[in-house]
N, C-alpha and C positions, 0 to 999 in steps of 0.2 A: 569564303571563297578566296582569302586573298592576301600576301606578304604582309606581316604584321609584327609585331614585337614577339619574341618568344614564349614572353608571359603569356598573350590570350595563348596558343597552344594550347595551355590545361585551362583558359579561362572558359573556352566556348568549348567545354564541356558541362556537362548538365545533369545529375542523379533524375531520372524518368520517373514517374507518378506512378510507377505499375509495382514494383518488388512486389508484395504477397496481393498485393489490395487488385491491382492492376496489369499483372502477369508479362513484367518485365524484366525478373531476375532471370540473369543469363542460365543458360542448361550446362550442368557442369561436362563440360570436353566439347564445346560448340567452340569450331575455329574461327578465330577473332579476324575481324574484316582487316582488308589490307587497307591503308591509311593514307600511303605515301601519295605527297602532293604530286600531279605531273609539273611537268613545264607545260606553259601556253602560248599560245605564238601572241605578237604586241597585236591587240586590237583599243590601245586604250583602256584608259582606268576603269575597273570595271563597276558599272553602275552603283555597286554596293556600297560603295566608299563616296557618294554622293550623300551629302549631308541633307540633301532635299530630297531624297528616295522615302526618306520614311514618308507612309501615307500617301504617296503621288500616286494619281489618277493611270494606271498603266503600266507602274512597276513591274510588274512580274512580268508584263510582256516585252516591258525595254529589258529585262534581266534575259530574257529569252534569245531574243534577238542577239543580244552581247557575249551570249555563250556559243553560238552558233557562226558568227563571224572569228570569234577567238579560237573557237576550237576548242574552251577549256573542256569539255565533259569528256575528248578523249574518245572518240568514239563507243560513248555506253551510253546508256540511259539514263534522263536524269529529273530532278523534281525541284520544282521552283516551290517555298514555300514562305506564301505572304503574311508575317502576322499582324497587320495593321487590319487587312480584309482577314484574318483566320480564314486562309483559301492556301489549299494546295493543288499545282497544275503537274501535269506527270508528261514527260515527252520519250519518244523513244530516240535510239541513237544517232538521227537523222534530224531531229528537232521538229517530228511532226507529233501532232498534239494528240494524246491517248486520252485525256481526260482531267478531270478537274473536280475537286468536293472541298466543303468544308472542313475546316479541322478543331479540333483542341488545342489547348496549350498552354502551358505553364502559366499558373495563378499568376504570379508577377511578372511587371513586363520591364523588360531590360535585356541587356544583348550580351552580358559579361556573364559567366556564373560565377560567384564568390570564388576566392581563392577556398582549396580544397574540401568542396562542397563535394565531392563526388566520396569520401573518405568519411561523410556526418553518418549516425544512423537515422534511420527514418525520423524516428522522436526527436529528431535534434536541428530539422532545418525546418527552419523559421517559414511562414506565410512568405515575405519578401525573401524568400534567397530561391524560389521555386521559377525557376527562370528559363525558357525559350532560349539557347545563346543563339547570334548571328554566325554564319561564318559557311562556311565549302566544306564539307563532308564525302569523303569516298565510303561509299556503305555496302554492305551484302545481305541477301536476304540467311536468315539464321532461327531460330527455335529460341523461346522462353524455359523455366527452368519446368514449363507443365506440357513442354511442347508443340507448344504452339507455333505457327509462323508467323518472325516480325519480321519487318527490316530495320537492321541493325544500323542506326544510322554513327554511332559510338560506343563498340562493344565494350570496353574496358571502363566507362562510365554509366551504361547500363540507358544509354538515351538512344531512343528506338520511335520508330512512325509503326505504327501498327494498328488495327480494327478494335473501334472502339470497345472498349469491358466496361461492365455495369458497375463497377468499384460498392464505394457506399450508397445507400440510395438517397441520401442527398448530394450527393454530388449529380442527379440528374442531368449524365453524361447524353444519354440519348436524347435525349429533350432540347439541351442548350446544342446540338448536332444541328436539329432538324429545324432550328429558330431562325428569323429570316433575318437576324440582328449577328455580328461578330463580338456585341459586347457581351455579351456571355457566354462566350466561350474558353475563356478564361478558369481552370479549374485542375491540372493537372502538378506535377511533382515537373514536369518541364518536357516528357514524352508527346509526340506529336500523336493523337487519336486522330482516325478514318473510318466514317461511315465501314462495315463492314460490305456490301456490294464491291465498294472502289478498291479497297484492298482487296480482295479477289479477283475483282474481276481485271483491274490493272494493275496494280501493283505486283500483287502475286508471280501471274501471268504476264507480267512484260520486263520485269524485275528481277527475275528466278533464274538462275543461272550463270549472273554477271556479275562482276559491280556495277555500280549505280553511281552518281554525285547527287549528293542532297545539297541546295542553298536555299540556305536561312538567311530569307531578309531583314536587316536591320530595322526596328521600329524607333531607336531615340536618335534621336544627329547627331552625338557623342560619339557615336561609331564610327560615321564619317569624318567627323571633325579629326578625331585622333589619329584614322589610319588613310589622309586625302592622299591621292595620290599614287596609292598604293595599287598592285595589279594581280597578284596571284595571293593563293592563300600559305597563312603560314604553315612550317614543315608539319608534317604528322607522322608521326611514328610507325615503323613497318610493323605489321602483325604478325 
C-alpha cells in the first residue's frame, strides 16, 4: 500500500499457485490491469507500516478505517486481506462492508518475494520462496488462460485472488478452506484462494467492471521496520 524502496516494486510480486495446476496462467491478449499508484491525501502513516500490525487483534479493521479517512482506494472498491487470520474482507467504494471469507495462501510466509521469482519455472521455486507479498495492489477483474474469471491482482506476475481449484488432491484445498483454524491455510504458489460462493457472489459481482485496490497485510515486523514511516505505496508500472 505504500512508498517504499524501488526494489520491493518487483519484490511484492508473487508467481500464483495456479499456472496449469491451479488456473492461473494469464489468457493470452487479457489486458493487463492498470497499476499506477494514485496519490492520497495525508491521513498519516498508514497502518501497514506499523510494525505491531502483524497479528494485532483488529487489523483489517484499523486498515479499513485508514483507507477511508485517506482516501487511498480512490473511489473503487477495495479488499483488505489479513494473512495472520487467512481472512479476506471486500468493501465497496464507500467502505461499506460486502463480505468477508477465509482465504489461502502462499506456503511460505513472508512479505517480500525473492528477487525475480516471478521469471523461475514452476519446478524451480523452492517451498520457502512461495510467498504472499504485502503491499497495495491496483487490480481488475480478467480471465485465466482456461477462461476463467479471476481477479487479477498482478497481471504481469501472474498473482491473482480467485475461487478456490482443487489443484492436487492433497493439497486438500477445500478442506483446509472450510477449517476453523488459519493454520492450515497455508498451501498455495502465493495466489490468494476464495471459497467459491464469495467470489461470485461479491467479488465477481461488486468487482466487475472497475479497478479494485487489494491490501496485503504484512505478517513479519520486518515490513514495518524497514518501510516506518512511510505513507503510500510504491510506484507501479502503467499497463
Amino acid at each position: 500500500m505504500h512508498i517504499i524502496s524501488t526494489n520491493f516494486n518487483k519484490s511484492v510480486l508473487c508467481l500464483c499457485a495456479g499456472l496449469l495446476i491451479t488456473g492461473c496462467v494469464p489468457q493470452s491478449g487479457v489486458k493487463q490491469a492498470e497499476n499506477k499508484a494514485p496519490a492520497i491525501v495525508s491521513a498519516g502513516p498508514s497502518p501497514m507500516f506499523n510494525p505491531a500490525i502483524p497479528g494485532k487483534a483488529g487489523a483489517a479493521q484499523e486498515m479499513a478505517e485508514w483507507v477511508l479517512r485517506s482516501r487511498d482506494n480512490k473511489n473503487m472498491p477495495f479488499a483488505i486481506v489479513d494473512k495472520v487470520e487467512a481472512k479476506v474482507y471486500a468493501y465497496d467504494a464507500n467502505g461499506n462492508h460486502q463480505g468477508e471469507a477465509p482465504v489461502l495462501l502462499g506456503l511460505a510466509k513472508g512479505d517480500y518475494s525473492p528477487p525475480g521469482i516471478g521469471d523461475k519455472p514452476l519446478s524451480q521455486i523452492k517451498p520457502e520462496e512461495r510467498i504472499t507479498p504485502a503491499g497495495r495492489f491496483v487490480a481488475r477483474m480478467g480471465r485465466n488462460h482456461k477462461g476463467k474469471d479471476i481477479l487479477w491482482v498482478d497481471y504481469d506476475e501472474a498473482l491473482s485472488l480467485h475461487a478456490v481449484v482443487k489443484g492436487v488432491p492433497k493439497d486438500r484445498r477445500a478442506q483446509r478452506l472450510a477449517s476453523t483454524t488459519p493454520l492450515d491455510n497455508r498451501i498455495s504458489f502465493g495466489c490468494i484462494n476464495v471459497p467459491k460462493p464469495f467470489f461470485r457472489d461479491v467479488i465477481h459481482k461488486k468487482f466487475a467492471g472497475t479497478a479494485s485496490v487489494i491490501y496485503i497485510l504484512p505478517e513479519t515486523k520486518e515490513f514495518g521496520n524497514y518501510n516506518v514511516g512511510k505513507i503510500s505505496s510504491p510506484p507501479r508500472p502503467e499497463g
